[in-house]
C-alpha positions in Angstrom: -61.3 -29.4 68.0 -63.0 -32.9 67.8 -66.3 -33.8 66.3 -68.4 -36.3 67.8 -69.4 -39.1 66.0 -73.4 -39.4 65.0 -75.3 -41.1 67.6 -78.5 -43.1 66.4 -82.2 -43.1 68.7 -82.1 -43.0 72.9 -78.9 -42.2 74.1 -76.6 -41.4 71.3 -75.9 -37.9 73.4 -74.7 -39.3 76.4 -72.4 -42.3 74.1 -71.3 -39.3 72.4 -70.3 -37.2 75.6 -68.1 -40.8 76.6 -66.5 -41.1 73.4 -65.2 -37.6 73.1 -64.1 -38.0 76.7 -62.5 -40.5 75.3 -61.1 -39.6 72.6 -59.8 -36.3 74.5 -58.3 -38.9 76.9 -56.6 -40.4 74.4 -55.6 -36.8 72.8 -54.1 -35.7 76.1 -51.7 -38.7 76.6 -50.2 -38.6 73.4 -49.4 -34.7 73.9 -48.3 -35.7 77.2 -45.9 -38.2 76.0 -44.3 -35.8 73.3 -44.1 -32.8 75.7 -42.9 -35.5 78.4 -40.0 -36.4 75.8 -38.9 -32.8 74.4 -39.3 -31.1 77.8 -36.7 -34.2 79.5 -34.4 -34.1 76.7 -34.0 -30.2 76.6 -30.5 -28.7 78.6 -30.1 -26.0 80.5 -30.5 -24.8 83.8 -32.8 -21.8 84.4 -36.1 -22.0 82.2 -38.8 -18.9 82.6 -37.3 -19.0 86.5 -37.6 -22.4 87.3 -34.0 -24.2 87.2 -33.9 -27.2 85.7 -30.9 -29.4 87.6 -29.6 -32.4 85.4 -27.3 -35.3 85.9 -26.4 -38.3 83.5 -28.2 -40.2 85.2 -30.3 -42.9 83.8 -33.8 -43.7 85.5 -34.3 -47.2 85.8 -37.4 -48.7 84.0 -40.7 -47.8 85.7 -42.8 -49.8 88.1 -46.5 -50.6 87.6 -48.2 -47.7 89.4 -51.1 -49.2 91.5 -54.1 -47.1 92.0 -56.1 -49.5 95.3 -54.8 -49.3 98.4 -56.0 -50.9 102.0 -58.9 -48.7 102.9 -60.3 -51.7 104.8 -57.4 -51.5 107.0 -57.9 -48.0 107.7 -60.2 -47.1 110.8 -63.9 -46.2 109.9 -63.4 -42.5 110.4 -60.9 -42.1 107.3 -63.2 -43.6 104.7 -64.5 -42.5 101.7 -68.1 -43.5 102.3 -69.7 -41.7 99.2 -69.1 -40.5 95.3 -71.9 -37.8 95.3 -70.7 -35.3 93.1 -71.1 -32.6 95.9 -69.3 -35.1 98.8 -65.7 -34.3 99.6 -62.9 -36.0 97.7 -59.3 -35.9 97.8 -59.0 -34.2 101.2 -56.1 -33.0 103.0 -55.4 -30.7 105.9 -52.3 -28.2 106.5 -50.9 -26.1 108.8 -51.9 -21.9 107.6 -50.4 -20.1 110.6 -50.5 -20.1 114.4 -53.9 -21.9 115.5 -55.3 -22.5 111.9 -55.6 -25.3 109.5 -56.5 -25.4 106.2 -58.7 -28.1 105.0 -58.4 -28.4 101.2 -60.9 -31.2 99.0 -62.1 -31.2 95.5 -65.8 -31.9 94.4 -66.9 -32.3 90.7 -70.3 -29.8 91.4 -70.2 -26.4 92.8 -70.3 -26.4 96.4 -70.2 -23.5 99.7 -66.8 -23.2 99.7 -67.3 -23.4 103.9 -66.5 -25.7 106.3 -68.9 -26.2 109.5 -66.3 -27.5 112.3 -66.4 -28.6 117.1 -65.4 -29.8 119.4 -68.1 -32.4 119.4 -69.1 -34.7 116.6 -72.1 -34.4 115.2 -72.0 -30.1 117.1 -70.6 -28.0 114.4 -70.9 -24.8 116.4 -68.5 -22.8 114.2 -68.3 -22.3 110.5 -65.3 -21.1 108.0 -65.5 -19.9 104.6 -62.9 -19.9 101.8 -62.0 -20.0 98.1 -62.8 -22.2 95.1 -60.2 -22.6 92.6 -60.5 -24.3 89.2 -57.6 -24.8 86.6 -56.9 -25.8 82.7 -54.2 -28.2 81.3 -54.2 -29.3 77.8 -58.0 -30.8 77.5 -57.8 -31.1 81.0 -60.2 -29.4 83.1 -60.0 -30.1 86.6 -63.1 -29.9 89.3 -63.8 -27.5 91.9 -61.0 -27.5 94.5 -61.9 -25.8 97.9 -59.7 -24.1 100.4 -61.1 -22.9 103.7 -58.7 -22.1 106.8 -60.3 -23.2 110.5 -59.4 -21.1 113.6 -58.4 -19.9 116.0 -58.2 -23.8 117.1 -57.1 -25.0 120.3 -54.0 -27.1 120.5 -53.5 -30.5 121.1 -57.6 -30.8 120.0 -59.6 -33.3 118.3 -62.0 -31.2 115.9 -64.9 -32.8 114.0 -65.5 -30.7 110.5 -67.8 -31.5 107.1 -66.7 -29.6 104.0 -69.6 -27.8 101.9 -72.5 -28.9 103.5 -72.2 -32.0 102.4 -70.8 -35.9 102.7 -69.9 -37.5 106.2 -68.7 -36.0 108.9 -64.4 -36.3 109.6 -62.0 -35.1 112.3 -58.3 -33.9 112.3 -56.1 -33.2 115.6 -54.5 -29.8 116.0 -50.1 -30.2 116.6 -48.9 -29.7 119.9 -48.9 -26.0 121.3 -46.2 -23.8 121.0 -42.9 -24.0 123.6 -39.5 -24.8 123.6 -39.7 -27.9 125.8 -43.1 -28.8 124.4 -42.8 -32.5 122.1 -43.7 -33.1 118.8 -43.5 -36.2 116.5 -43.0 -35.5 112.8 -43.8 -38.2 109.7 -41.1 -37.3 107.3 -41.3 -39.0 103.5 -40.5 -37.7 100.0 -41.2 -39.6 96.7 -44.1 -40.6 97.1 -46.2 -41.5 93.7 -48.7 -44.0 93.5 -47.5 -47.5 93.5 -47.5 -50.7 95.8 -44.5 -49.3 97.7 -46.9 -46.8 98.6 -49.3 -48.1 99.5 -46.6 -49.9 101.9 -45.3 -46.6 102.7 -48.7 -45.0 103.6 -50.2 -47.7 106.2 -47.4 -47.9 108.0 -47.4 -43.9 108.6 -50.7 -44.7 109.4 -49.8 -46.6 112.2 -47.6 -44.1 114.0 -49.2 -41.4 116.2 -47.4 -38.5 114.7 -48.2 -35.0 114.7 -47.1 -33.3 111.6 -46.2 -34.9 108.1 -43.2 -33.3 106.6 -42.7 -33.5 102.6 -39.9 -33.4 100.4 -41.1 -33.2 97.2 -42.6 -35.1 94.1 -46.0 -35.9 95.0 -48.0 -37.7 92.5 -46.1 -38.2 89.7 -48.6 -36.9 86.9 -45.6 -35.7 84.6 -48.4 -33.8 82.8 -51.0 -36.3 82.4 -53.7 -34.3 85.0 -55.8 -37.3 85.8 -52.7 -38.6 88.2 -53.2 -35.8 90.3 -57.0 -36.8 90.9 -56.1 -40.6 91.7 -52.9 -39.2 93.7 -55.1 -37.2 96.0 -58.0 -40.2 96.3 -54.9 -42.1 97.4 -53.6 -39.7 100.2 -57.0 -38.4 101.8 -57.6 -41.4 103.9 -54.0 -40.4 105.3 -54.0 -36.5 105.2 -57.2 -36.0 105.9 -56.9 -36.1 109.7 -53.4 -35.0 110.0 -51.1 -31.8 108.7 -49.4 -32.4 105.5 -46.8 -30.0 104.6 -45.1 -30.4 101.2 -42.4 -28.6 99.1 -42.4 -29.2 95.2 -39.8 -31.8 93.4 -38.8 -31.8 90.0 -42.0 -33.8 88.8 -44.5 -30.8 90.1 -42.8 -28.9 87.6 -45.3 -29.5 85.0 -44.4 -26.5 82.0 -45.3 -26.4 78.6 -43.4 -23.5 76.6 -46.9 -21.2 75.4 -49.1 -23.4 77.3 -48.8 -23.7 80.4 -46.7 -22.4 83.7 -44.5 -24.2 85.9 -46.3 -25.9 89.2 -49.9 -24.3 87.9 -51.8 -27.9 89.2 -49.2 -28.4 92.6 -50.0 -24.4 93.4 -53.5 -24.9 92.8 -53.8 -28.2 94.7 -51.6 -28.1 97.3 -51.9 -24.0 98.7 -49.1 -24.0 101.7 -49.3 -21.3 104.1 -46.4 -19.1 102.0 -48.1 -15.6 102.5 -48.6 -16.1 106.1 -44.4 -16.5 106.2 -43.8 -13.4 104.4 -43.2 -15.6 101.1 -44.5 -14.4 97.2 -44.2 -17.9 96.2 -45.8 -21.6 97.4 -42.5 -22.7 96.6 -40.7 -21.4 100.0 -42.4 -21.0 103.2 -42.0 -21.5 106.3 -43.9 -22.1 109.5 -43.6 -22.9 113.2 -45.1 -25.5 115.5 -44.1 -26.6 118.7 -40.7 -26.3 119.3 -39.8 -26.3 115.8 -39.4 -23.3 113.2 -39.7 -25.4 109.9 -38.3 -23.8 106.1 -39.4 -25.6 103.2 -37.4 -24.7 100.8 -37.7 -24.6 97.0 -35.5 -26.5 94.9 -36.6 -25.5 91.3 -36.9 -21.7 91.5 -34.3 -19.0 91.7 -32.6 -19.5 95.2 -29.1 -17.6 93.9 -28.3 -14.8 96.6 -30.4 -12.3 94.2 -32.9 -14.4 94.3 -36.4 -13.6 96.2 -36.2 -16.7 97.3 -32.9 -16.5 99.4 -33.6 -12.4 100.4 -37.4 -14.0 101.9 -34.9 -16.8 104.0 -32.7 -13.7 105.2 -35.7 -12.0 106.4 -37.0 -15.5 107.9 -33.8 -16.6 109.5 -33.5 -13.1 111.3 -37.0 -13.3 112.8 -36.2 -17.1 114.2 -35.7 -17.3 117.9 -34.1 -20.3 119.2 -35.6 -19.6 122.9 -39.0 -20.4 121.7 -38.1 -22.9 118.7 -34.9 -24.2 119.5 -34.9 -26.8 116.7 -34.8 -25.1 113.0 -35.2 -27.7 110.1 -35.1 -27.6 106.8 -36.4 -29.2 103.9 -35.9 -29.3 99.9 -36.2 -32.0 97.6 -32.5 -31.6 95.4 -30.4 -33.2 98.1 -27.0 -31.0 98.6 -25.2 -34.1 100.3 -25.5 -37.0 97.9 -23.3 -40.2 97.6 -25.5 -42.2 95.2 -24.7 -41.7 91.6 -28.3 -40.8 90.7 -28.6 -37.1 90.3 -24.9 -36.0 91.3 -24.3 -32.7 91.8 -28.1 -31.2 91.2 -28.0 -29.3 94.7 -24.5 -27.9 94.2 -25.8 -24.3 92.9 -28.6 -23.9 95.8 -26.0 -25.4 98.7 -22.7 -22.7 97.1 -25.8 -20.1 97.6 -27.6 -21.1 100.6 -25.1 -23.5 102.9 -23.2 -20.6 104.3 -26.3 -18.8 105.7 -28.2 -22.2 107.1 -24.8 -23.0 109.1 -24.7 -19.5 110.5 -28.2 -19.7 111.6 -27.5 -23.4 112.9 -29.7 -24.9 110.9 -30.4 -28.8 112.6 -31.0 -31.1 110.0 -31.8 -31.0 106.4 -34.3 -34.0 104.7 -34.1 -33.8 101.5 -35.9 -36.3 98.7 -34.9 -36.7 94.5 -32.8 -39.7 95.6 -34.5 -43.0 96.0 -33.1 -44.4 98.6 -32.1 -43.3 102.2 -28.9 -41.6 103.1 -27.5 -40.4 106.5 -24.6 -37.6 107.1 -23.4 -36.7 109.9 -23.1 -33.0 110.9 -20.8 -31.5 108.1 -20.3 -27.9 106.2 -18.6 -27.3 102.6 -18.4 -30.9 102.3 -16.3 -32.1 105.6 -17.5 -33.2 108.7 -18.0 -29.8 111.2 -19.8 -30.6 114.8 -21.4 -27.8 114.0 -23.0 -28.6 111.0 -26.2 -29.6 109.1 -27.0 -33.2 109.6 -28.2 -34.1 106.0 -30.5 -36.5 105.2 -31.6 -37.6 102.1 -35.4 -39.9 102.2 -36.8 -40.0 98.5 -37.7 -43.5 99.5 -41.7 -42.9 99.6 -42.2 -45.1 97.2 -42.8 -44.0 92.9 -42.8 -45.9 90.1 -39.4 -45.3 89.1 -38.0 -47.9 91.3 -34.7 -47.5 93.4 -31.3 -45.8 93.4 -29.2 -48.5 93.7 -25.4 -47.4 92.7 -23.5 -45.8 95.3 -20.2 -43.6 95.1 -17.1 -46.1 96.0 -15.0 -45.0 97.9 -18.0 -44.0 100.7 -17.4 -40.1 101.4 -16.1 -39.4 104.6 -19.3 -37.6 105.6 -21.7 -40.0 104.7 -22.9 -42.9 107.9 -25.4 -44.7 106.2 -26.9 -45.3 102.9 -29.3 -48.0 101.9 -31.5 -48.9 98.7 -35.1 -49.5 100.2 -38.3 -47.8 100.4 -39.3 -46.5 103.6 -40.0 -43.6 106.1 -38.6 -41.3 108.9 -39.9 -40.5 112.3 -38.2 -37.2 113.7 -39.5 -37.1 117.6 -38.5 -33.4 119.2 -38.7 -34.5 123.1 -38.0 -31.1 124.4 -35.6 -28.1 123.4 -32.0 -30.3 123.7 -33.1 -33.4 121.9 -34.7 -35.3 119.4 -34.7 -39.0 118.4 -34.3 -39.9 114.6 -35.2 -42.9 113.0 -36.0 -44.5 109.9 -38.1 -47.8 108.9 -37.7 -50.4 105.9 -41.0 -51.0 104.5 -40.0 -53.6 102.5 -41.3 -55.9 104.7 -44.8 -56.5 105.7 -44.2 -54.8 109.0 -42.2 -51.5 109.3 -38.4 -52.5 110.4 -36.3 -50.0 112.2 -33.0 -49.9 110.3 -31.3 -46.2 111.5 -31.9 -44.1 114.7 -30.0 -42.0 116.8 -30.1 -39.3 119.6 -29.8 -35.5 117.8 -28.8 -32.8 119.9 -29.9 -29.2 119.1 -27.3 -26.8 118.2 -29.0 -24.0 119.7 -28.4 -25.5 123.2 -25.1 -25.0 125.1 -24.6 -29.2 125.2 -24.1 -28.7 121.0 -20.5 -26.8 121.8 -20.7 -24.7 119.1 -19.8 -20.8 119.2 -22.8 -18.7 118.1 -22.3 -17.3 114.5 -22.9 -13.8 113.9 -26.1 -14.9 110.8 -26.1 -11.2 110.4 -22.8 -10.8 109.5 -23.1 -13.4 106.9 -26.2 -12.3 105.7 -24.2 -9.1 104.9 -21.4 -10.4 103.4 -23.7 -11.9 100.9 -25.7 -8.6 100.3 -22.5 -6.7 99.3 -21.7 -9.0 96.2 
């Protein structure tokens, strides 16, 4: 282990304390970049059962990550107003089963792991308790990250909370209630990282009135270096602190370190998704309802082959769907299966052979998918043609990251494939009632949001949608037999 230096007179303990932290900073990037290098550079496919998916493909050199964004454009509510080591940082709220939330933030002293929440600011007439969780990487140590779940909460309600006992007080809206006719607007972005585009991408969700964020995978971008994930989640809690985020991994949460460490141990340990509330053994597939919508996030990076626990949990999940009460069933990954950009061709072909089959049967919607960055539209297809009755793919890794844009596309254009454009951006996905739903998706590339795609999506659960029922058990069983 290091040695500190000797400090002379008043003070030498605490310049001591900074230069170790130093010089353990300085320790932990240099292992990061060798373990960065070897771990990228190794083949293969399945690695202590997390599958690895490569292409030839060649990043493009990174952008300059930026770690400020616009708080003073933000309304007063959302800002960090203190750095106490016991006031809340890097919040963020999720969805943890029918009329709960879970409100997640991370303090640097020990704290009630409780939550005191109303109706009426400044009334907390209810309070929540939960679990603090703590976790090792390298020399990194992270602080004290708190997870409390709220409820039952009413619907379609404003409720004022303060985390701990401590810091100002903040406020998150409940989604809509549950119905088949009943609306619900959805943010949808993957990709996101810390950069400028970000930033971009970020106040400009900010301005929507949406109801539910919807995430398709790589988060912060900390490729191993730990203190990412801190300035990733200062960067988002303005944001996710008053709505529902709900995120599936990417390739980047992977994080493993042969003897070390195990795969996704700081995205598990940050970001807690309501998986054992769906019947899932793993944060890495879940799903959940809301409105008119029965939502699977699925993973991309664990076993999904038709042994797989992954893919028996979706069989058990699909069968328990009803289409009366959630007419709209979408899902979402990060390895796009419907990709005409030459960056990362083919990754999703192993999870779509194993998984397509079963999604069309169940009439799966639409499938966002991230990886990709740049946006892509299909229209309704299955096993790689156009079917009315098909998943509408779409692939939106656009969020924003420092690896810049995708920017080579497949010539000819597939037949399957309507639109595809290199730009950073977001979707909107607005569920009017159980027949239809209005997609679109803005360019942030300017200093105002531009529309650029939208359409009118019918359900295929509805009779207008043409499509004969599939028997999803029978399919379910043909897969069971092999």
């Amino acid at each position: 282990m290091m040695m500190g230096g000797g400090g002379g007179g008043g003070g030498g303990g605490e310049k001591g304390s900074g230069l170790r932290k130093i010089r353990m900073q300085i320790a932990t990037e240099l292992v990061v970049a060798v373990v960065f290098n070897l771990v990228m550079c190794v083949p293969g496919e399945v690695v202590g059962g997390v599958v690895r998916q490569h292409s030839f493909y060649v990043r493009p050199p990174a952008a300059s990550a930026s770690r400020s964004f616009a708080v003073d454009k933000l309304p007063q509510q959302q800002k960090k107003s203190s750095s106490s080591g016991t006031d809340p940082d890097q919040m963020h709220v999720s969805l943890a089963g029918p009329g709960q939330m879970k409100v997640t933030w991370v303090t640097a002293s020990e704290v009630p792991a409780s939550v005191q929440y109303g109706k009426t600011s400044g009334q907390f007439t209810k309070i929540a308790s939960g679990v603090t969780k703590q976790y090792s990487y390298i020399f990194y140590e992270s602080d004290l990250i708190h997870h409390v779940i709220l409820g039952p909460l009413e619907p379609s309600t404003i409720y004022f909370y303060r985390c701990g006992g401590f810091g100002p007080e903040y406020n998150f809206t409940t989604p809509p209630p549950a119905g088949p006719n009943v609306p619900i607007k959805f943010a949808v972005v993957g990709d996101l990282g810390q950069t400028d585009w970000t930033a971009s991408t970020l106040e400009h969700i900010a301005t929507l009135d949406y109801d539910v964020l919807l995430f398709a995978g790589d988060l912060s971008y900390a490729d191993f270096y730990q203190p990412r994930w801190d300035t990733f989640g200062q960067l988002v809690s303005p944001y996710a602190n008053y709505r529902p985020w709900m995120v599936t991994e990417g390739n980047h949460e992977i994080e493993h370190i042969p003897f070390l460490t195990e795969s996704f141990r700081s995205y598990n340990t940050r970001w807690e998704m309501p998986y054992n509330e769906s019947g899932s053994s793993s944060n890495l597939y879940y799903s959940f309802e809301v409105a008119a919508a029965h939502i699977l996030m699925l993973g991309s990076y664990t076993d999904f082959d038709t042994n797989s626990p992954q893919f028996k949990w979706l069989q058990a999940d699909l069968e328990k769907v009803d289409r009366s009460k959630t007419p709209w069933l979408i899902a979402v990954l990060h390895a796009p299966w419907y990709n005409s950009n030459s960056a990362h061709q083919g990754e999703g072909n192993k999870m779509m052979a194993a998984m397509e089959s079963t999604l069309y049967a169940a009439k799966v919607d639409i499938m966002f998918a991230g990886h990709v960055h740049a946006y892509e539209r299909a229209q309704r297809a299955y096993l790689m043609k156009p079917d009315p009755c098909g998943i509408m793919y779409i692939t939106i890794g656009d969020g924003g990251n420092r690896e810049g844009l995708a920017t080579t596309w497949l010539d000819p254009q597939p037949v399957w494939s309507v639109l595809r454009e290199s730009s950073f951006g977001h979707g909107e996905l607005d569920i009017v009632n159980a027949t239809h739903a209005y997609w679109s998706w803005h360019r942030n590339d300017d200093a105002e949001p531009v529309m650029a795609d939208s359409l009118w999506i019918t359900s295929l659960s509805t009779a207008e949608s043409r499509c004969v029922s599939s028997n999803l058990k029978a399919v379910i069983q043909s897969h069971s037999t092999h």
